[in-house]
C-alpha positions as CSV (number, residue, x, y, z in Angstrom):
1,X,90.4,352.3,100.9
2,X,90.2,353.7,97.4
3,X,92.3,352.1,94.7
4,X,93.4,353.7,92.3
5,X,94.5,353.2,88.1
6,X,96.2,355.2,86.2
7,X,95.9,355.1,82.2
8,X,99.1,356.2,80.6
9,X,97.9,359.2,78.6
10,X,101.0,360.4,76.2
11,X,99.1,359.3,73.2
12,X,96.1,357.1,71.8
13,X,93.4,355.5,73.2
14,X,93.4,356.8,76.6
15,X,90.0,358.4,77.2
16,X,88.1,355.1,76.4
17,X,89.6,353.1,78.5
18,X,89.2,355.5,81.5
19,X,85.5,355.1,80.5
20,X,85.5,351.7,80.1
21,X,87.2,351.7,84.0
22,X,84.2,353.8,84.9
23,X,81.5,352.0,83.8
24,X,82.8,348.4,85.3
25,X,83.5,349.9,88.4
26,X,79.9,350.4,89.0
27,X,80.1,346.4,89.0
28,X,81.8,346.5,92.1
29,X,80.0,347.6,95.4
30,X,82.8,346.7,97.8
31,X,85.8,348.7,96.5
32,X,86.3,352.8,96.0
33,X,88.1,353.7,92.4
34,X,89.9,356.7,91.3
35,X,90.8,356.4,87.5
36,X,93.3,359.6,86.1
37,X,95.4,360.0,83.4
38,X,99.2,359.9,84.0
39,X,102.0,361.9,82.0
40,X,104.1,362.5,85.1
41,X,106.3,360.5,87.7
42,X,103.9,362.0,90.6
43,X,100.8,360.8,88.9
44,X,102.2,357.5,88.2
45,X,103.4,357.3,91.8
46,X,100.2,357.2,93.0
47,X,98.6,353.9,91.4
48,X,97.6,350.9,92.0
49,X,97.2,349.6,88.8
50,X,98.3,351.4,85.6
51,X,96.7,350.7,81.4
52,X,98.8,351.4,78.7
53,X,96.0,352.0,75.6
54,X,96.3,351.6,72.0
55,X,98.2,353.6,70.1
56,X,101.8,354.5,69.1
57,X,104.4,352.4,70.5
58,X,107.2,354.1,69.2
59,X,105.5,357.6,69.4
60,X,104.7,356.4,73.8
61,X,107.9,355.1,74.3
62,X,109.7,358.3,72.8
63,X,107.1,360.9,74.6
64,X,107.5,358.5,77.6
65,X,111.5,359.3,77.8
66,X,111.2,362.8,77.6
67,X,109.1,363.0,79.9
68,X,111.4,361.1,82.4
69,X,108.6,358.6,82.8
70,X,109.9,355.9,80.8
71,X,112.0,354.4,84.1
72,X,109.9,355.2,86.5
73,X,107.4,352.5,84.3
74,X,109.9,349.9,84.6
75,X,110.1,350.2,87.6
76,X,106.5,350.4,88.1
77,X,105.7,347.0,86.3
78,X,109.2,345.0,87.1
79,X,110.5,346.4,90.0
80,X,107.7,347.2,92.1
81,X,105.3,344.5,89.8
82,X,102.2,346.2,90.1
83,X,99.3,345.1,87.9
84,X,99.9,346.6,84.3
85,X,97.6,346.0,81.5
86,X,98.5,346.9,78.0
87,X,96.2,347.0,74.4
88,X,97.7,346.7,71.0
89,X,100.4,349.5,71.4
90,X,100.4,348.6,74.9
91,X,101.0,345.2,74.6
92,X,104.0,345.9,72.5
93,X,105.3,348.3,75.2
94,X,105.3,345.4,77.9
95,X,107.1,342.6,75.9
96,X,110.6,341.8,76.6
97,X,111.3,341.5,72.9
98,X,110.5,343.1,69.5
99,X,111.0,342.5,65.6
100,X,110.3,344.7,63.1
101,X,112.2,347.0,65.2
102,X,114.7,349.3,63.8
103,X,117.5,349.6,67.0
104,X,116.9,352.8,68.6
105,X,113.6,353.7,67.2
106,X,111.5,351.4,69.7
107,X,112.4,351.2,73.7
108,X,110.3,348.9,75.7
109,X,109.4,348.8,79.2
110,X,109.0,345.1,79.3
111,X,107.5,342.0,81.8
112,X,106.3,339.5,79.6
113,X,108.4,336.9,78.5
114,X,106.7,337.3,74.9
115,X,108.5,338.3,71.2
116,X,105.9,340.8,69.5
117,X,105.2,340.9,65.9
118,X,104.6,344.4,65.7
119,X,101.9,345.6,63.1
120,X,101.8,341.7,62.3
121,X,98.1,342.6,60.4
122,X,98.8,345.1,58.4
123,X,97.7,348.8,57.2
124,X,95.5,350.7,59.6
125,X,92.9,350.1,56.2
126,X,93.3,346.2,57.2
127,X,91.3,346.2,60.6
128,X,89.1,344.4,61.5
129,X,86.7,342.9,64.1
130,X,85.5,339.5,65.3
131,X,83.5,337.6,68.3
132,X,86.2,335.3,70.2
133,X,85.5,333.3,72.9
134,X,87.2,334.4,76.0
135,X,87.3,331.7,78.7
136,X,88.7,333.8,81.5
137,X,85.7,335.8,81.4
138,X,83.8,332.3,82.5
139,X,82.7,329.6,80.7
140,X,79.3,331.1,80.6
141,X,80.0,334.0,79.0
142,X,78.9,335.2,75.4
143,X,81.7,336.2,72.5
144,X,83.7,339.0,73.2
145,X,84.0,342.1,69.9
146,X,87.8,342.1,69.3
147,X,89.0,345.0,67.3
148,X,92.4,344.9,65.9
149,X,93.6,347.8,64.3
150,X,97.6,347.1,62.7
151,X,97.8,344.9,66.0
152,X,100.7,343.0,67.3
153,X,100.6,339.2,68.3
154,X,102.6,336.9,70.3
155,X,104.6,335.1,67.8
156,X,106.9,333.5,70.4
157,X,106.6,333.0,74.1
158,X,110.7,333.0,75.7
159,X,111.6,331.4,78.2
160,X,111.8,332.7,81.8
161,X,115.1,334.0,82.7
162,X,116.7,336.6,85.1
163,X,118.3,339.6,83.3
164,X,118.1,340.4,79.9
165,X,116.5,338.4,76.9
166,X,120.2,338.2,75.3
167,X,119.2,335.6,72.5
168,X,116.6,338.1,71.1
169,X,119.1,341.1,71.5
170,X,120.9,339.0,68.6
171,X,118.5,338.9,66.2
172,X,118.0,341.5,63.4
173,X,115.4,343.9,63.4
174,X,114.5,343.0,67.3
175,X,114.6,345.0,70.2
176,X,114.7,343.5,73.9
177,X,113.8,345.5,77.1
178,X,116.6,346.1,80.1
179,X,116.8,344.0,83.0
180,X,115.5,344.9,86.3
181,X,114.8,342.8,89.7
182,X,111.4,343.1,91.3
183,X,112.0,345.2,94.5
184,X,110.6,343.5,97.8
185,X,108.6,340.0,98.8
186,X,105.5,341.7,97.6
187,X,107.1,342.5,94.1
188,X,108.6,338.7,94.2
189,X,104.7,337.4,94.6
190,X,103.8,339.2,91.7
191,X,106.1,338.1,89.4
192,X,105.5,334.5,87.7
193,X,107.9,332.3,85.1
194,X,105.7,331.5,82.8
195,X,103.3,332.8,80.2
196,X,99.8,332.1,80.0
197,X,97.7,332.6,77.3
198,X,94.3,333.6,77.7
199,X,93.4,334.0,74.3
200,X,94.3,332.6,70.8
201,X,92.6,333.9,67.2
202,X,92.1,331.0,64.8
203,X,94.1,330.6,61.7
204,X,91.6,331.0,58.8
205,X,90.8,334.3,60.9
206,X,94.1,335.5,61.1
207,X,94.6,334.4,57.2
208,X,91.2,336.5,55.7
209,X,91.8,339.5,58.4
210,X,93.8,341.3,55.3
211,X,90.3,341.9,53.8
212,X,88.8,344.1,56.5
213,X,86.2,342.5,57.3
214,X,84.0,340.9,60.0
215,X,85.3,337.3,60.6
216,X,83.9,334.2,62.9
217,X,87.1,332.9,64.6
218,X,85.8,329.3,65.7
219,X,88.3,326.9,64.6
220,X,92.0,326.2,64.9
221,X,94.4,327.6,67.2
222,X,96.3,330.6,65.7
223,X,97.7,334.0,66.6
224,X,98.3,334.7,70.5
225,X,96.0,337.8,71.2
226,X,96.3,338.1,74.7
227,X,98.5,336.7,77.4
228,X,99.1,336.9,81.0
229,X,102.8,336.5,83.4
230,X,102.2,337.6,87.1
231,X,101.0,340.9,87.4
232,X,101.1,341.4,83.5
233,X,98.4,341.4,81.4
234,X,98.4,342.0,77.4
235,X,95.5,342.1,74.9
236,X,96.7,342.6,71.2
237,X,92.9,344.2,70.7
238,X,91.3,346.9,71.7
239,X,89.0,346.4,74.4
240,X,88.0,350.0,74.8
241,X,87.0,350.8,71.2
242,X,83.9,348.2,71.7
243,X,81.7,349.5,74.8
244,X,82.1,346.1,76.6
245,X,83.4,346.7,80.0
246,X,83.7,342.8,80.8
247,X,87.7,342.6,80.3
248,X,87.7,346.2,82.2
249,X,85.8,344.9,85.2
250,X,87.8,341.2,85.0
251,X,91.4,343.4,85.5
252,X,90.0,345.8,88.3
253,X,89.3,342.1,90.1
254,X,93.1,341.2,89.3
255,X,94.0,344.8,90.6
256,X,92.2,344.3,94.0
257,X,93.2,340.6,94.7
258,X,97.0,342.1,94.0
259,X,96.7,345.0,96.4
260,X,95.3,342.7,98.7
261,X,98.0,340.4,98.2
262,X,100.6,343.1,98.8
263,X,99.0,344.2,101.8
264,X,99.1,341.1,103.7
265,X,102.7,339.9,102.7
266,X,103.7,344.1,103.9
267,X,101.6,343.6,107.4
């Protein structure tokens, strides 16, 4: 059977991350990949798995509904809960909540339970990389190059609820994402209460990242970077901007043991 991810392809980094899904799927021996872009219903129709890169958030989300593919994504991610994975832009795409959010310049698709601080480091000028342990790439395994370029963070993980984030539709300057139920038993499997996080950046990091300049993240626990709820994966970095396929080749593993999962509770 070959599996196939789609990388949503209405703006940014969309190209690396396609060959970032390349090169870790020559990792794998036992499973057949098909990687496309998707800009259509149809094309998003057909996968498995779907990335949303780096980017624009407002510019996807506003490409995204005139395209009609803006519901057809929430669907995708929290009604039929397939694995989504989202960088930076991405990332901001998939929270249920917001802030520095003008109301009606931002819709989100949502499925984490997460409030994003958009652009929470700055001017594009500000980047900046660093090496940060990632332990669910093993405990064996070497520093990872984070790039953050006016990246989000998790500044607030909500609690679970059915419908609506209402409390965060209250706040100023904060958009929330619209309810929807996950479809089936196979969508219900998917779909977890809480938040995991997978990956924190350490204070005195996050404090010098202002300067632009390489950083060595090894003490304190700081700014969430990346997070995981179910089939939902975020990543405030960009993964795809450094030529390491190990996060690429970690989600197409989530990706498989999901379809697998699906097709044993639809047997």
């Amino acid at each position: 059977m070959t599996l196939t991810v789609g990388v949503l392809a209405l703006q940014g980094a969309f190209i690396e991350h396609i060959q970032l899904l390349e090169r870790a799927s020559k990792q794998d021996s036992t499973s057949q990949w098909e990687f496309i872009e998707v800009r259509t219903p149809q094309e998003l129709a057909r996968c498995d798995g779907l990335v949303l890169p780096g980017g624009e958030s407002t510019t996807m989300s506003l490409v995204a509904a005139r395209s009609n593919l803006l519901e057809p994504l929430r669907d995708f991610v929290k009604v039929h809960r397939k694995p989504a994975w989202g960088t930076c832009a991405g990332l901001i795409l998939l929270a249920e909540s917001a802030n520095r959010t003008k109301k009606g310049g931002q819709e989100l698709i949502g499925g984490l339970d997460v409030r994003v601080n958009r652009n929470h480091f700055g001017r594009q000028a500000e980047s900046f990389q660093a090496q940060l342990d990632l332990p669910f790439l093993g405990e064996k395994a070497e520093p990872f190059p984070v790039v953050f370029i006016r990246a989000p963070i998790v500044e607030c993980i909500l609690p679970h609820q059915e419908g609506i984030q209402a409390g965060e539709d209250e706040r100023d300057d904060t958009v929330v994402a619209p309810s929807r139920q996950a479809k089936d038993a196979a969508a219900e499997a998917a779909t977890a209460e809480h938040v995991e996080v997978l990956a924190t950046l350490s204070g005195p990091a996050s404090r010098i990242a202002t300067q632009g300049r390489d950083i060595n993240p090894d003490e304190e626990t700081g700014d969430v970077v990346a997070v995981r709820q179910g089939n939902v994966f975020g990543t405030s970095f960009h993964p795809e901007l450094t030529g390491d396929a190990r996060i690429h080749a970690w989600w197409l593993q989530q990706v498989q043991a999901a379809v697998d999962q699906r097709n044993k509770l639809q047997l």
